[in-house]
C-alpha positions as CSV (number, residue, x, y, z in Angstrom):
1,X,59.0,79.6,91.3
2,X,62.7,77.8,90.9
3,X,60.8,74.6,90.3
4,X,58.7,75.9,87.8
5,X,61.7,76.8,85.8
6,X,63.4,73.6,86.3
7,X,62.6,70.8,84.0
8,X,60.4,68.2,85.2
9,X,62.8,66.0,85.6
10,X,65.7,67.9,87.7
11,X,65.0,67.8,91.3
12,X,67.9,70.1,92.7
13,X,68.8,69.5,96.5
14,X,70.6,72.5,98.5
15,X,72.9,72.1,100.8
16,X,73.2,70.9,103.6
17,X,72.8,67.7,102.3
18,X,74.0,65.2,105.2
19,X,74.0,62.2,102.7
20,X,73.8,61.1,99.1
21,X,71.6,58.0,99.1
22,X,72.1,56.7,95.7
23,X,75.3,58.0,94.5
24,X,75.1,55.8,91.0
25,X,71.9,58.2,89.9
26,X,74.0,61.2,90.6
27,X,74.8,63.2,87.3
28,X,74.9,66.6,88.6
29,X,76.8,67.1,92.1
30,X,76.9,70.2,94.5
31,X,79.2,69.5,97.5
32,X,78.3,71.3,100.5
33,X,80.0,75.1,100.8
34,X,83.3,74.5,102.8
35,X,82.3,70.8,103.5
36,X,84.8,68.2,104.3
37,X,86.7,66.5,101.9
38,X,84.1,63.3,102.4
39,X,81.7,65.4,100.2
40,X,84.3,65.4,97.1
41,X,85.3,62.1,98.1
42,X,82.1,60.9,97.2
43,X,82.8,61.9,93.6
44,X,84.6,58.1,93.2
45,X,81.4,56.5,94.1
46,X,79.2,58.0,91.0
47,X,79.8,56.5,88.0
48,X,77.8,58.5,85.8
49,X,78.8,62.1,87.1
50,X,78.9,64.8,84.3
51,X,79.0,68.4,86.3
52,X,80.5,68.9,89.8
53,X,79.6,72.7,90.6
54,X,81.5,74.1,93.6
55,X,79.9,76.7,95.7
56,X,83.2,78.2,96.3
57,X,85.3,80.4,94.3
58,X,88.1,78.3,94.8
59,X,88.8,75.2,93.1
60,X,92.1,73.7,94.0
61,X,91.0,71.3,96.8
62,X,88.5,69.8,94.2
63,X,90.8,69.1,91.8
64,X,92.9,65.8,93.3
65,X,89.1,64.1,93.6
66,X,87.8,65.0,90.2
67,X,87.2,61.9,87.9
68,X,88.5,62.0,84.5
69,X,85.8,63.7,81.9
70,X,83.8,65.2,84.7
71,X,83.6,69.0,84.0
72,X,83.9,70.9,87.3
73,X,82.5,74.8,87.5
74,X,82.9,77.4,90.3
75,X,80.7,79.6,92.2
76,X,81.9,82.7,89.7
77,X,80.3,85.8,91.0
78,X,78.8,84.6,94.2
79,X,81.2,85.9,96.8
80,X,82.9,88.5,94.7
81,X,80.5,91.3,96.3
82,X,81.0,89.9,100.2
83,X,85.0,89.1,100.0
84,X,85.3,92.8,98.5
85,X,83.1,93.9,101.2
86,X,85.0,92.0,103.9
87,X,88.6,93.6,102.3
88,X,87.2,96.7,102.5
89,X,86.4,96.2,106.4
90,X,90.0,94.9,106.8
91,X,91.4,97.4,106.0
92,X,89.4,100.1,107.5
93,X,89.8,98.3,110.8
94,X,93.7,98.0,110.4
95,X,93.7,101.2,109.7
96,X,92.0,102.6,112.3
97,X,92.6,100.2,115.5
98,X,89.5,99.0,115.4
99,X,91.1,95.6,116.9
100,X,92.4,97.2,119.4
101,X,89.5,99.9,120.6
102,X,87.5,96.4,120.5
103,X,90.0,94.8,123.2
104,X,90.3,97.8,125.1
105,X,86.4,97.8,125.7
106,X,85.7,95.7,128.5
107,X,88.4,97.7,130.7
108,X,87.4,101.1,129.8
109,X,90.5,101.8,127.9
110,X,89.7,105.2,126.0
111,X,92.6,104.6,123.3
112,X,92.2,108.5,121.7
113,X,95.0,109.4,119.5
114,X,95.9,109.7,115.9
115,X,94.7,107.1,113.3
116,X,95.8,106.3,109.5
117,X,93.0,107.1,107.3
118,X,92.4,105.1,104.1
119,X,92.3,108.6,101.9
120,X,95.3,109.0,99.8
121,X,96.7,105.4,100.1
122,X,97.8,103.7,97.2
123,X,96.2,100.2,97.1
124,X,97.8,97.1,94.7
125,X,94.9,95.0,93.7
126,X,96.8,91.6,93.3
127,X,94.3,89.7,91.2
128,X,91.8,91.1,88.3
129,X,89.0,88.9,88.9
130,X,85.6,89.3,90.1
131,X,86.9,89.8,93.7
132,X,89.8,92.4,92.4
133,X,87.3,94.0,90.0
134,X,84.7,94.3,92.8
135,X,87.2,95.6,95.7
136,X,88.2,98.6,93.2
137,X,84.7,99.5,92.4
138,X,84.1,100.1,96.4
139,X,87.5,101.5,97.0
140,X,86.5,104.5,94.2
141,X,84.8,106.5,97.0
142,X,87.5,106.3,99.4
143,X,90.0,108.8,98.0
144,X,92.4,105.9,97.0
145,X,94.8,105.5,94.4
146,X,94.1,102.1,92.8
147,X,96.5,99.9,90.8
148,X,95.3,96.0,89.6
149,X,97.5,93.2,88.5
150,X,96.4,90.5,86.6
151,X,98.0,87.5,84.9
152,X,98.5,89.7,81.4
153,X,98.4,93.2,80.3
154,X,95.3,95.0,79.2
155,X,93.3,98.6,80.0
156,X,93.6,98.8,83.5
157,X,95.2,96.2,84.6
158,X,99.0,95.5,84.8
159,X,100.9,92.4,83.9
160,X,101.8,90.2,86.9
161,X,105.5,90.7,85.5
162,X,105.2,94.4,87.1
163,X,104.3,93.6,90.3
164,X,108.1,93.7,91.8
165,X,108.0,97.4,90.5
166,X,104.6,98.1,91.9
167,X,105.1,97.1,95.2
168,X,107.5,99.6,96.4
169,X,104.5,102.3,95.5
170,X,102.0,100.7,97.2
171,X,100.9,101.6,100.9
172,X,98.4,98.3,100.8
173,X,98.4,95.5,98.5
174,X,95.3,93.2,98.7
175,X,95.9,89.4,97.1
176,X,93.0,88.6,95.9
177,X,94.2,85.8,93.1
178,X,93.2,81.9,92.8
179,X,95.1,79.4,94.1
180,X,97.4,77.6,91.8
181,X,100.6,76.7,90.5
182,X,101.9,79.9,89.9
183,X,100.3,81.6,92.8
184,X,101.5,78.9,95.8
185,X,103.8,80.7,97.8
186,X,103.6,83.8,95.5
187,X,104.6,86.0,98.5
188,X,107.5,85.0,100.2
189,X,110.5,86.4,101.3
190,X,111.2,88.6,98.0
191,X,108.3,89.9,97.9
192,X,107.4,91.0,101.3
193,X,110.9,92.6,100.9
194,X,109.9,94.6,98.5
195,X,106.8,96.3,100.3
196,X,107.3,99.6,101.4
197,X,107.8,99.7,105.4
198,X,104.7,99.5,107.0
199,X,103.2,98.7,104.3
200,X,99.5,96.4,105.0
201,X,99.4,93.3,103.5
202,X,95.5,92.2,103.2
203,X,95.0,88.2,101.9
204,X,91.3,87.3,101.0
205,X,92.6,85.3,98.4
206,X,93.8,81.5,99.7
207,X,96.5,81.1,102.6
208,X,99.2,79.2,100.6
209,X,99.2,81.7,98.2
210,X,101.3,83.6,101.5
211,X,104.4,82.1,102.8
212,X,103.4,81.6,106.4
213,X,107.0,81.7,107.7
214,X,107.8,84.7,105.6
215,X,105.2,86.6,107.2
216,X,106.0,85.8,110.7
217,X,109.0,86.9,110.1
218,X,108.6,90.4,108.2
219,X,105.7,91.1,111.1
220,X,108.0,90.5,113.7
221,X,110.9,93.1,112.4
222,X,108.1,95.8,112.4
223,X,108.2,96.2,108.6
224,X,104.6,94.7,107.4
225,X,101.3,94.7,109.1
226,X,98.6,92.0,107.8
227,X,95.1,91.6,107.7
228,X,94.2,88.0,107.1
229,X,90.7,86.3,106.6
230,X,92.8,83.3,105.2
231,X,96.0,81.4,106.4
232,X,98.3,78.6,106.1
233,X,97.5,76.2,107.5
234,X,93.5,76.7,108.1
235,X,92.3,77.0,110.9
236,X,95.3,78.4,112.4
237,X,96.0,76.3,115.5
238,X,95.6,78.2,118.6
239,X,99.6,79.2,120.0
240,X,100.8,80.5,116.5
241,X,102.7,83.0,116.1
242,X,100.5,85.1,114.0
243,X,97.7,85.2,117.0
244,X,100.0,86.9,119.2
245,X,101.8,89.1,116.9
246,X,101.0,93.0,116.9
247,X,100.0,94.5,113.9
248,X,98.3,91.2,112.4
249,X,94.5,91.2,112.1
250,X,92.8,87.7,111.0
251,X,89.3,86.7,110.5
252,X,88.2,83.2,110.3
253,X,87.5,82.3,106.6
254,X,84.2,84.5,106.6
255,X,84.9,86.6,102.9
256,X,82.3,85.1,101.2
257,X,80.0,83.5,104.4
258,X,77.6,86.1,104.7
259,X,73.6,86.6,104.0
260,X,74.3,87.7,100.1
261,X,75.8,84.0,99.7
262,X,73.0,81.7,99.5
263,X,70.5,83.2,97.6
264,X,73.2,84.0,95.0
265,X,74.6,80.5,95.2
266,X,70.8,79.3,94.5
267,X,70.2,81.8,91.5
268,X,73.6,80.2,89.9
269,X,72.7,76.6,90.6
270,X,69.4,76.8,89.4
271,X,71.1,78.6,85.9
272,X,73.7,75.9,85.8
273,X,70.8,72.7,85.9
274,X,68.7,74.7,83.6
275,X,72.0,75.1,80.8
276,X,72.5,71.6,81.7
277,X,69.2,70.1,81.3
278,X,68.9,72.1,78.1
279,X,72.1,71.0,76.4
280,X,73.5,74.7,76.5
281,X,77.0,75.6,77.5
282,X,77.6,75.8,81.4
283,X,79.5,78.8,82.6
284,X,82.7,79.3,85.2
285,X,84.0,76.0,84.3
286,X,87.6,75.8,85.5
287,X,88.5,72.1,84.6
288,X,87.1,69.2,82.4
């Protein structure tokens, strides 16, 4: 049915696509979802490139390879649903041990005792994008008290020039921003210090949006807890400090990996050639 839909023409290839053959007939690229940096590298080799559309959300590692007057476009919408799920599970399981009823398993430890229940918390949705958008419309039957922060004021959402006020309220504050310029390193020391103790950081957003070393460090004294499905640096080699450190939960990269992602990531490609083959405007375009 996609073909019929497609012009003639337009021949789309998903991913996994172990090589481009003929790289000077490419108009219309799709790097492989969390593929090496060969498959952006290959941008330099097609001289008559037009559209690079990412199958991420994020865009920042594309950006250094992007020839001039290419327009690049993200996957907008595709994970928002599985990262918000994933968040969701983060914090449930940091919450209620579930790391550590899973490692207690395979001796028998029966770990009964009083748990921290998601009802009542206050949650700081760092981010008002799809992700931050979706993550609130879950959270709504869990009890919570939800506050979002975007880059400006508007209904809803707070300006990002509240946060330092808004974080001494919140019980968990989820980052769930791009990664950019003014989001690199956006918590440090300054702001972990102004978390209330005990507080749960959750980061489905990028890992250098998180100061590594600030973390380690705030972990350690017993004032933060983390739940991480992204770090700095990725993967995080085996012997860091965050493995070993109690109250830190990390998952591999896996917000947006799950069934939902490539049938959605299909839907928007197939949208995407058919607005380009048709001379309309493409959508989620983040650069060019």
């Amino acid at each position: 049915m996609r073909g019929a839909l497609l012009p003639d023409d337009v021949r789309p290839l998903y991913p996994p696509i172990p090589v481009v053959s003929r790289p000077e007939d490419v108009v219309f690229y799709v790097p492989r979802y969390m593929g090496a940096q060969e498959d952006l590298a290959l941008m330099a080799h097609m001289p008559n490139l037009e559209v690079v559309q990412l199958l991420t959300a994020g865009y920042d590692a594309a950006l250094a390879f992007l020839p001039a007057g290419v327009t690049l476009c993200n996957a907008g919408g595709v994970h928002d649903a599985s990262t918000a799920e994933l968040a969701v599970g983060l914090i449930l399981a940091s919450l209620r041990g579930l790391d550590s009823f899973a490692r207690a398993m395979p001796g028998g430890g029966w770990l009964y005792g009083r748990r921290e229940a998601l009802a009542d918390k206050r949650v700081l949705i760092v981010g008002a994008g799809g992700v931050g958008r979706a993550l609130r419309s879950r959270l709504a039957a869990f009890e919570v008290d939800v506050t979002m922060v975007g880059r400006s004021s508007r209904p809803g959402v707070h300006a990002a020039a509240d946060l330092p006020d808004l974080l001494r309220g919140a019980d968990i504050v989820v980052l769930a921003v791009p990664l950019d310029e003014s989001t690199r390193g956006l918590v440090g020391t300054g702001f972990l210090a102004r978390m209330r103790d005990r507080a749960l950081l959750v980061n489905v957003a990028r890992g250098p949006v998180v100061d590594t070393d600030a973390l380690v460090a705030a972990v350690s004294s017993g004032r933060i807890r983390a739940a991480l499905d992204v770090t700095d640096p990725e993967p995080l080699p085996p012997g860091h400090p965050l493995w070993s450190l109690p109250d830190v939960l990390i998952s591999p990269h896996v917000g947006g990996n799950t069934s939902a992602f490539l049938p959605r990531a299909r839907r928007l490609v197939d949208e995407q050639l058919r607005r380009f083959a048709g001379g309309r405007p493409l959508e989620h375009i983040v650069a060019g």
